[in-house]
KEKE-3310 file (N, C-alpha, C; in steps of 0.2 Angstrom, whole numbers, plus 5000, padded with zeros to 4 digits):
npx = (4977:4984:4989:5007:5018:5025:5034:5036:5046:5058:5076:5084:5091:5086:5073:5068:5073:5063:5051:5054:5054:5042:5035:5038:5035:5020:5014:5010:5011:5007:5011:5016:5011:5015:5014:5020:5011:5009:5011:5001:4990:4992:4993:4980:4971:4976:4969:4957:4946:4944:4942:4927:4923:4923:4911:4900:4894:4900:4900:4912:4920:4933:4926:4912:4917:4925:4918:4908:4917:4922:4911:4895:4897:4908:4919:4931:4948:4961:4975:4983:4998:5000:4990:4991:5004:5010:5009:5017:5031:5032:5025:5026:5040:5043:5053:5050:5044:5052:5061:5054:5051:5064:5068:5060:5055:5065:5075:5070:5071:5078:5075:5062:5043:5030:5014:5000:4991:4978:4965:4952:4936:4927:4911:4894:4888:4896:4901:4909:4923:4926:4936:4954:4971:4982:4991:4984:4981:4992:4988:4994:5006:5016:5016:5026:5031:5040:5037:5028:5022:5021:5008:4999:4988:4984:4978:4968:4960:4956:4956:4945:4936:4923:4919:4926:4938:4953:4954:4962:4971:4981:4995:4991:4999:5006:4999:4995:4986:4979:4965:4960:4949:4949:4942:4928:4934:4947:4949:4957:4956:4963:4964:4970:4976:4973:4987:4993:5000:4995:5004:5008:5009:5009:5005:4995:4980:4967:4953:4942:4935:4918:4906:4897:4896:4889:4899:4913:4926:4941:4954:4969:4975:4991:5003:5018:5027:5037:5049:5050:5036:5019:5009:4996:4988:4991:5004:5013:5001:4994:5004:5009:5023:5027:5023:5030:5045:5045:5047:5055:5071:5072:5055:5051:5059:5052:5041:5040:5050:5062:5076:5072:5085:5094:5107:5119:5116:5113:5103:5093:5087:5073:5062:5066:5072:5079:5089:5094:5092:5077:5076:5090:5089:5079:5086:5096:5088:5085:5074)
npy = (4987:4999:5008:5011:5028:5036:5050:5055:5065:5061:5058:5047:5034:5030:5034:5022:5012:5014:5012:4997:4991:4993:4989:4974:4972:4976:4975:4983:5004:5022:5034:5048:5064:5058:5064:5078:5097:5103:5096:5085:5094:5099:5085:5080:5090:5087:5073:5078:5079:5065:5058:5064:5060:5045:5033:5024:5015:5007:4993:4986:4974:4963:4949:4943:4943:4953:4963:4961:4964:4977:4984:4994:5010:5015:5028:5024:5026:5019:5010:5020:5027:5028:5037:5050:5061:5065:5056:5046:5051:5057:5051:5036:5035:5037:5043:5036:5025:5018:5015:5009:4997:4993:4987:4975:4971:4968:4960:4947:4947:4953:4967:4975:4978:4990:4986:4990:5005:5014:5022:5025:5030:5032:5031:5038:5027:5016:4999:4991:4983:4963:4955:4954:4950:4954:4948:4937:4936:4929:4916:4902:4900:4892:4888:4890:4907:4919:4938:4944:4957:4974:4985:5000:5014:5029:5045:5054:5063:5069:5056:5047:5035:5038:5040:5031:5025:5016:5000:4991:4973:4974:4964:4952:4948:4942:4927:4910:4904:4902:4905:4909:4924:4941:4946:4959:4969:4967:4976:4988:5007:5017:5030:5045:5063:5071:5067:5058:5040:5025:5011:4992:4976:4965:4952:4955:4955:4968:4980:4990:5004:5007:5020:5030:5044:5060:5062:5061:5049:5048:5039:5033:5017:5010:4999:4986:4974:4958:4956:4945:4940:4941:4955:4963:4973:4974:4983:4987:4988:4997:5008:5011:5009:5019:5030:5026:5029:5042:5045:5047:5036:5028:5028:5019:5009:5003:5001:4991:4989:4985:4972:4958:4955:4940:4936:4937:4933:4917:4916:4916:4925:4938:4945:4949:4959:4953:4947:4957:4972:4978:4993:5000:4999:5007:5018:5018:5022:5013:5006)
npz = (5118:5109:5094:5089:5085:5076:5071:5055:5050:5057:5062:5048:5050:5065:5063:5053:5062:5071:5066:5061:5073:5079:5069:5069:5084:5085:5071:5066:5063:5066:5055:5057:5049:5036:5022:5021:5023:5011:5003:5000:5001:4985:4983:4984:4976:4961:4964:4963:4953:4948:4957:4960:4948:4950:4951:4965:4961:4951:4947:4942:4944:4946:4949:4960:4973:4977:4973:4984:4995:4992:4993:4989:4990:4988:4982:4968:4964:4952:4950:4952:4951:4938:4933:4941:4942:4954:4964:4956:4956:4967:4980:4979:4978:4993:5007:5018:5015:5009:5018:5027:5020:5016:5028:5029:5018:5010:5013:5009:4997:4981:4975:4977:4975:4968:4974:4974:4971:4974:4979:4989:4991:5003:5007:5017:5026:5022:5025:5038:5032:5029:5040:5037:5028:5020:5014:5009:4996:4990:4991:4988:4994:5003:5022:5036:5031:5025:5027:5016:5010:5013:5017:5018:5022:5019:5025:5017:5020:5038:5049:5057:5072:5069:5055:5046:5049:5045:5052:5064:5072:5082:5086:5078:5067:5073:5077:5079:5074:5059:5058:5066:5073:5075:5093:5095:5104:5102:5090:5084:5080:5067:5071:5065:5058:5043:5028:5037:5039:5042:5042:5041:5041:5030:5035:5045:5053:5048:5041:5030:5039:5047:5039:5047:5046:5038:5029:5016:5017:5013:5006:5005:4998:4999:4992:4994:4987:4987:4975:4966:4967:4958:4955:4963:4956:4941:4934:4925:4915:4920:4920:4906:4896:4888:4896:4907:4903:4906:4920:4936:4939:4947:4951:4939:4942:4953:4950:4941:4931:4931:4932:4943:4950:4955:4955:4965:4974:4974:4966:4955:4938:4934:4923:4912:4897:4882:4889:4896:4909:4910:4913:4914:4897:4895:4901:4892:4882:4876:4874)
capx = (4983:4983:4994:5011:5016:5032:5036:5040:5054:5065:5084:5083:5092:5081:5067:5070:5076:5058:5046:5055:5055:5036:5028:5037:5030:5014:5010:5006:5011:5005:5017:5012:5017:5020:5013:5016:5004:5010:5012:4994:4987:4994:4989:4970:4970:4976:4964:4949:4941:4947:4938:4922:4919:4919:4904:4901:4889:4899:4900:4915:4925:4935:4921:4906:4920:4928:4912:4907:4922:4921:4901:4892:4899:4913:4922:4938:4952:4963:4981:4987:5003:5000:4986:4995:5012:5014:5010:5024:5038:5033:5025:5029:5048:5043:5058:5047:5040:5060:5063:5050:5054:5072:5068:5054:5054:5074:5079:5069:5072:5083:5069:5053:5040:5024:5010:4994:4991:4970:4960:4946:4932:4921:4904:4891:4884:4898:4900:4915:4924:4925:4942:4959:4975:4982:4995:4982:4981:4994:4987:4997:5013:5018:5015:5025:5033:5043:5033:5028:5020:5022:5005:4998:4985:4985:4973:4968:4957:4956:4951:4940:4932:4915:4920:4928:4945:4956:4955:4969:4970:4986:4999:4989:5004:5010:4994:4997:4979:4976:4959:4955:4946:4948:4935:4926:4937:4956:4950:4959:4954:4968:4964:4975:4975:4975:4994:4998:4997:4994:5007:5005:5013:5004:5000:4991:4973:4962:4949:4941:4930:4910:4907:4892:4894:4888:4903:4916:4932:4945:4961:4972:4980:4999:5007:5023:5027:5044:5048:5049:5029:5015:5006:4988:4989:4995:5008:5012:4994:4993:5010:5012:5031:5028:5023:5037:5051:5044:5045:5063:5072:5068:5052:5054:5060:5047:5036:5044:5055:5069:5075:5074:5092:5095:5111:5122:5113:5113:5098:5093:5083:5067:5058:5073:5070:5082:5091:5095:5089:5075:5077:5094:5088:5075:5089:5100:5085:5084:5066)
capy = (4988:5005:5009:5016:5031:5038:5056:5055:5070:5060:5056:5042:5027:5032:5033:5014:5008:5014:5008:4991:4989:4994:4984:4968:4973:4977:4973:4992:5008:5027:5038:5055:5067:5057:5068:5086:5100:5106:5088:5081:5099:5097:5078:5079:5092:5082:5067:5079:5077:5060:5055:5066:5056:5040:5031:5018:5009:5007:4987:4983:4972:4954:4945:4946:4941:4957:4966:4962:4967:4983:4988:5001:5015:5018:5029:5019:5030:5016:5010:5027:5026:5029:5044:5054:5062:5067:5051:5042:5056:5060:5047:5030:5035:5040:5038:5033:5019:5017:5012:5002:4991:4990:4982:4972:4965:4968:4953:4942:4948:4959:4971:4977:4982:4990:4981:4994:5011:5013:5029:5022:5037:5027:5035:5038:5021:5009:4994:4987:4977:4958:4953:4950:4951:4958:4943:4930:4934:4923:4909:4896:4901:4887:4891:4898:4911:4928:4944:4945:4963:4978:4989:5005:5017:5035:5048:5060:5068:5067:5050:5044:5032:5038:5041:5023:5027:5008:4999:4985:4970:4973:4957:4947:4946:4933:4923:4905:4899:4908:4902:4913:4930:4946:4950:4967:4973:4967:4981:4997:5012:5018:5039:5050:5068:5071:5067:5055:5035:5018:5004:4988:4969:4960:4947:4960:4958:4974:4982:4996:5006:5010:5027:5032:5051:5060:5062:5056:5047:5047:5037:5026:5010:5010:4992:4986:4966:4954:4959:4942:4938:4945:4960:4961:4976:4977:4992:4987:4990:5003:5014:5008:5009:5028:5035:5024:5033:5051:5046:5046:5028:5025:5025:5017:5001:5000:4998:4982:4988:4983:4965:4955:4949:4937:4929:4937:4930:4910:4915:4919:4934:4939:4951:4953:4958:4952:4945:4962:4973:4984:5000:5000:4999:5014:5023:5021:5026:5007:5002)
capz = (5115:5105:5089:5091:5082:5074:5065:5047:5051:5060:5059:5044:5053:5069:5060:5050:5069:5078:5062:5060:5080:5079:5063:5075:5088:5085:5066:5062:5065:5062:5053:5057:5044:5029:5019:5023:5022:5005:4996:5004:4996:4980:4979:4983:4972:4958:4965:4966:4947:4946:4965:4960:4942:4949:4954:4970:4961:4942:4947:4936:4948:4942:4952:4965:4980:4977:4974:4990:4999:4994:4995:4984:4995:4991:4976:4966:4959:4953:4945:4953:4949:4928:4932:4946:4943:4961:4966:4956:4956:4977:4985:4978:4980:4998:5010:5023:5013:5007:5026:5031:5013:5016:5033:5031:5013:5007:5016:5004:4986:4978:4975:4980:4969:4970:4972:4973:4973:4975:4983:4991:4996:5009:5007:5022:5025:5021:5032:5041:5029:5035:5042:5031:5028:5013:5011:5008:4989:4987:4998:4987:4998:5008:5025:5035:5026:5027:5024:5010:5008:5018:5014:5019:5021:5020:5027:5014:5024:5045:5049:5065:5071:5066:5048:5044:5048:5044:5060:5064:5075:5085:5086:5072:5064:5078:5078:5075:5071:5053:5057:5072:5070:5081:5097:5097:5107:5099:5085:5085:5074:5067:5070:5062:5054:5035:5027:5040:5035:5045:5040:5043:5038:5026:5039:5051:5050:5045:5037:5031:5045:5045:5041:5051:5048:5032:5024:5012:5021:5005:5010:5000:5000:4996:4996:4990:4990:4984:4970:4963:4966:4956:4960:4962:4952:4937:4933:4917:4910:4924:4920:4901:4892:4886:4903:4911:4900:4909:4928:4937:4937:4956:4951:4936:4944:4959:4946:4939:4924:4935:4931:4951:4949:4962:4954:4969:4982:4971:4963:4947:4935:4933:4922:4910:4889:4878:4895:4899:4911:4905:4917:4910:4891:4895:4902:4887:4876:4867:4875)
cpx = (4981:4988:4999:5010:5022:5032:5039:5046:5057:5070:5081:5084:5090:5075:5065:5070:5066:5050:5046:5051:5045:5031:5033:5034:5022:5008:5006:5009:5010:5011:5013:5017:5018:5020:5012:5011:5006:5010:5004:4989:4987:4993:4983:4968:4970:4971:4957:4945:4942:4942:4932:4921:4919:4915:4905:4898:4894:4901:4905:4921:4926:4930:4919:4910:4921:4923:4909:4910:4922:4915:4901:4894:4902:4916:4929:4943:4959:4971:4982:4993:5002:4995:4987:5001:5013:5013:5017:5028:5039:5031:5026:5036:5048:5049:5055:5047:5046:5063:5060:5052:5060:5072:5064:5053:5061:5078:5076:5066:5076:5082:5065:5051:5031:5018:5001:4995:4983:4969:4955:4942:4927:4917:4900:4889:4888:4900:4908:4918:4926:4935:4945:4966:4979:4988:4993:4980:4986:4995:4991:5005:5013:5020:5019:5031:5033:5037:5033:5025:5020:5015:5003:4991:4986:4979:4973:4964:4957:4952:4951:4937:4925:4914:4923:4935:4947:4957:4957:4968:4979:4989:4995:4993:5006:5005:4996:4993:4978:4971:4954:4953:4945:4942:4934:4933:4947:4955:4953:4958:4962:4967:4970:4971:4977:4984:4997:4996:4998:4999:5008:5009:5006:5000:4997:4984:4968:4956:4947:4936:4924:4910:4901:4892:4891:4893:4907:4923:4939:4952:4964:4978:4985:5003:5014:5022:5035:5043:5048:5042:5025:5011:4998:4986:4993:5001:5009:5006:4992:4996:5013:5021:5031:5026:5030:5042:5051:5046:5055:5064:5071:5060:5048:5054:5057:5040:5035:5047:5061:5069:5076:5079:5095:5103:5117:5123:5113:5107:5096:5090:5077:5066:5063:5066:5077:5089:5093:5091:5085:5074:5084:5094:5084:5081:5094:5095:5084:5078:5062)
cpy = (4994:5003:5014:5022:5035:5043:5054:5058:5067:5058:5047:5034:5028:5030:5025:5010:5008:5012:5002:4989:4988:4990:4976:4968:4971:4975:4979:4997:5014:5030:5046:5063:5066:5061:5075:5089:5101:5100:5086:5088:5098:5089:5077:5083:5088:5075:5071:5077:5069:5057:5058:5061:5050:5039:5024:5013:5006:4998:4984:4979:4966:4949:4947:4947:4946:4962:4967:4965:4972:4989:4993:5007:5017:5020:5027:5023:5024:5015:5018:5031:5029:5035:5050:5054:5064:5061:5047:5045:5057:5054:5039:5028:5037:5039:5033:5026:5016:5013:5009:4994:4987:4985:4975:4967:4964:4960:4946:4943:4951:4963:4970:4980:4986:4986:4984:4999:5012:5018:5026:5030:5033:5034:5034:5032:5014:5006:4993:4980:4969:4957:4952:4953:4948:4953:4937:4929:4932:4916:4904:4897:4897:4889:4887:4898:4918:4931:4944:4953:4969:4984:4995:5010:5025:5038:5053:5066:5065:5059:5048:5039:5029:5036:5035:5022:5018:5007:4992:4979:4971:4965:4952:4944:4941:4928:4916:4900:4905:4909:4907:4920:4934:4944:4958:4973:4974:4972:4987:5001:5016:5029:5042:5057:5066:5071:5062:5047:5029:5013:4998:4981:4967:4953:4951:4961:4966:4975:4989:4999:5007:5017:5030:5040:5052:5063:5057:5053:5046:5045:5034:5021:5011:5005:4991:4976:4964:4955:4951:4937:4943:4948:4959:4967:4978:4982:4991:4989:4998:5011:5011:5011:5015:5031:5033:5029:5039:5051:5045:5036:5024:5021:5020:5006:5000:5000:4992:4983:4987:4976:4964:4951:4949:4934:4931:4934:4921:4911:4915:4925:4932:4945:4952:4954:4958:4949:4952:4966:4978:4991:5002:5004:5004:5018:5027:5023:5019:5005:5008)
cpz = (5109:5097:5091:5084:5081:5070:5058:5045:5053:5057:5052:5049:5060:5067:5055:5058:5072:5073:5061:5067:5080:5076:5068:5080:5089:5077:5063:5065:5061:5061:5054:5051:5040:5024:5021:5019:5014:4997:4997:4999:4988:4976:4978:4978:4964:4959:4963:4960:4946:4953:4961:4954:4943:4953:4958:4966:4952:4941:4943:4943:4946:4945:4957:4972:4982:4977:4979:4994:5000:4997:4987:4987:4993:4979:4973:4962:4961:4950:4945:4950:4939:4928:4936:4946:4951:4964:4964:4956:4964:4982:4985:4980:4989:5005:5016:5021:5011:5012:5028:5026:5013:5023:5032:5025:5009:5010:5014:4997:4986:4978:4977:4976:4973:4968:4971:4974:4972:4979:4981:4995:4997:5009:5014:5022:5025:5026:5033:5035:5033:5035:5037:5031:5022:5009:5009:5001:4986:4992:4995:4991:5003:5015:5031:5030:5027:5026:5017:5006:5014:5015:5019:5020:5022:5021:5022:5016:5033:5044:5057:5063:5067:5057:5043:5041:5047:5053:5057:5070:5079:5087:5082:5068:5067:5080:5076:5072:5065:5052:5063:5069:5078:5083:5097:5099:5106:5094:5088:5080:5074:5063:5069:5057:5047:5035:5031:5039:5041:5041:5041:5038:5035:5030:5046:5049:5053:5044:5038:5036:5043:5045:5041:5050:5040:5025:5022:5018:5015:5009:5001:5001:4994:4997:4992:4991:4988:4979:4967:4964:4961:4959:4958:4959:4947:4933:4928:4914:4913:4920:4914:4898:4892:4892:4909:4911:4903:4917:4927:4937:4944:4953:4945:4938:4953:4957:4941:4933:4927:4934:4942:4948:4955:4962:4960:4978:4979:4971:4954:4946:4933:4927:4917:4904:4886:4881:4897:4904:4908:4907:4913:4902:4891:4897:4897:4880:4869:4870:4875)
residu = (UNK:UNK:UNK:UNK:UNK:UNK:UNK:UNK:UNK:UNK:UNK:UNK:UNK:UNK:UNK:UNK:UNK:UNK:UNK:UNK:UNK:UNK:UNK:UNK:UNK:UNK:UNK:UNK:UNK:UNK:UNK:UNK:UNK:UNK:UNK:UNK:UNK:UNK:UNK:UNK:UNK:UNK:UNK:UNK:UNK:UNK:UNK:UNK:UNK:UNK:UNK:UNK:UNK:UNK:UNK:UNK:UNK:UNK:UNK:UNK:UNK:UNK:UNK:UNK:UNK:UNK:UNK:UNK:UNK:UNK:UNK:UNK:UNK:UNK:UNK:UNK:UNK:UNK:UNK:UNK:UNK:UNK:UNK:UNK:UNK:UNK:UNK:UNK:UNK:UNK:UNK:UNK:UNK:UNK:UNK:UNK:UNK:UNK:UNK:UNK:UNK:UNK:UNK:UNK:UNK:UNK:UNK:UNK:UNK:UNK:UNK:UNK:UNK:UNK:UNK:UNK:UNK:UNK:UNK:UNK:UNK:UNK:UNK:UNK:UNK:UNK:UNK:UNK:UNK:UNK:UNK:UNK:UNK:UNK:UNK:UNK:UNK:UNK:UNK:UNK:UNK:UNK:UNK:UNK:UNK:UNK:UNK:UNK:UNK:UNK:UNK:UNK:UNK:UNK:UNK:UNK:UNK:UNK:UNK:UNK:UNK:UNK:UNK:UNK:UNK:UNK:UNK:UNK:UNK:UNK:UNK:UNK:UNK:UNK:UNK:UNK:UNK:UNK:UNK:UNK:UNK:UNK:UNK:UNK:UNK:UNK:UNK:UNK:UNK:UNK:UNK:UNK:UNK:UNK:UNK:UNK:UNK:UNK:UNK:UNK:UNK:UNK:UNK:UNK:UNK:UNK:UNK:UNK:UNK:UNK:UNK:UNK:UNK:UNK:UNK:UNK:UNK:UNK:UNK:UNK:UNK:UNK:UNK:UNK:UNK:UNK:UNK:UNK:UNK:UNK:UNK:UNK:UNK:UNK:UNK:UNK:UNK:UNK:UNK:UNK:UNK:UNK:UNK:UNK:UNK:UNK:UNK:UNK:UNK:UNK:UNK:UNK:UNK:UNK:UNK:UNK:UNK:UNK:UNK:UNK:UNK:UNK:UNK:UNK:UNK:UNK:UNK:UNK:UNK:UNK:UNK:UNK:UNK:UNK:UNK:UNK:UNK:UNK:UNK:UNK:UNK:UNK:UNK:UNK:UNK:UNK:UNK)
# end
C-alpha cells in the first residue's frame, strides 16, 4: 500500500473532500505543493541561521526518553511559531492545514490549536526512529477515543528514501491491537519534493527515516490538536503576549489566545482572563 497524494491548488471543497476521504482511508496523505516555490524559498531562507547554529549534540531535552528518540543527529529549530514570522502569518494559517482541521478535529472541540511547530535537520547517520504515534502523549485518554491530533511533516528540502524521508504505516489508524508493531514491509517512505508535506492522524504510526547519505534532510513537524487538551509545546512561552499582539488574529487564536468556548454546544469555557475572551481583549487593545 503506497501513499495517496493530493494538489494543494485545488478547488477548496474538493480539496477538504479528497484529504478527509484519504487521511480515513489510509491514515496519511502527501499534499504536493503545500508550500510553493516562492513561500518554501523565503522560509528556508529565514530557517537557514537559526538551522546552522544549532547543535545535534546540545543534549537539553525534558528527559533521556526523549533524548533517545531523537539521537545525536539531528539539528532542533524549535517553538517556531515565536522565531519565524513567515511561519505564523503564512504557514500556520495555511488553508490546506485549515481543511484537513476543519474535518478531522472540528467535530470534537470548538477550536483547534496548535500543538508544535519544530524543524528537525536529520544529519548523515541518524537511525530510524522506533515506532509511534503522535497521540499517545496523552496516553491518560480513555480508550477509544476521537482524533485527537492531526500532524504533519513538511519537506524542506527533496526527501528520499535514502535521506530519511518520514515513513508511515498505512491503515495503522484502524488497528485494533495498540500493542502490535508494523513488519518491514507495512512501512512506506513518504518521498516527496521540497515544499510539499506528509499529513497524517495522530493515530497513524510513523517515524522519522535513516539518512544513509551525506547530507542534511531538514523537514518540519507541524501539528495541530483539540483545542481543549494541552499541547506538548508550549506557545505561550514559545509566542509570548507582546509577539502575539503583532501576528494577525487567525493566528493569534491557533496559538491558544482564543477562549475554547463550548457553551453552544452544552459545554463550557476554557482559556478565558477575567472570564472574557483574551483574542478579543488583544484585539480591543486591553491585554
Amino acid at each position: 500500500m503506497g501513499i495517496s497524494h493530493v494538489a494543494a491548488d485545488g478547488p477548496p471543497d474538493a480539496l477538504a473532500d479528497a484529504l478527509a476521504q484519504a487521511l480515513e482511508a489510509d491514515g496519511a496523505v502527501i499534499v504536493d505543493g503545500l508550500l510553493d516555490a516562492d513561500l518554501l524559498a523565503r522560509f528556508n531562507a529565514e530557517l537557514e541561521p537559526m538551522v546552522e547554529a544549532a547543535r545535534p549534540d546540545h543534549g537539553r531535552f525534558v528527559n533521556d526518553a526523549v533524548a533517545g528518540f531523537f539521537g545525536d543527529r539531528t539539528r532542533h529549530v524549535l517553538g517556531v511559531a515565536g522565531k519565524s514570522r513567515i511561519f505564523a502569518n503564512e504557514v500556520l494559517t495555511h488553508p490546506v492545514y485549515r481543511a484537513a482541521c476543519d474535518r478531522v478535529l472540528l467535530p470534537n472541540c470548538a477550536r483547534y490549536r496548535l500543538n508544535i511547530a519544530h524543524v528537525m535537520d536529520r544529519g548523515p547517520g541518524s537511525v530510524r526512529q522506533w515506532p509511534h504515534r503522535d497521540q499517545d502523549i496523552w496516553n491518560h485518554m480513555p480508550v477509544p477515543h476521537p482524533e485527537l491530533q492531526l500532524a504533519s511533516v513538511i519537506a524542506l528540502v527533496d526527501f528520499t528514501a535514502d535521506n530519511g524521508a518520514t515513513v508511515v504505516v498505512p491503515g495503522s489508524h484502524r488497528w485494533e491491537d495498540p500493542r502490535r508493531m508494523p513488519t518491514e514491509d507495512e512501512w512506506v517512505a513518504a518521498e516527496m519534493p521540497a515544499g510539499s508535506a506528509v499529513i497524517y492522524l495522530g493515530s497513524t504510526i510513523h517515524a522519522g527515516g535513516s539518512n544513509t547519505t551525506e547530507g542534511w534532510r531538514r523537514g518540519m513537524h507541524v501539528s495541530y490538536c483539540l483545542g481543549w487538551l494541552r499541547t506538548e509545546e508550549n506557545q505561550f512561552l514559545a509566542v509570548p503576549l507582546d509577539a502575539a499582539r503583532t501576528l494577525p488574529r487567525e493566528s493569534q487564536e491557533l496559538l491558544g489566545y482564543a477562549a475554547h468556548d463550548a457553551i453552544a454546544t452544552g459545554g463550557g469555557y476554557l482559556g478565558t482572563h477575567e472570564v472574557q475572551d483574551p483574542v478579543e481583549l488583544i484585539a480591543r487593545g486591553e491585554l
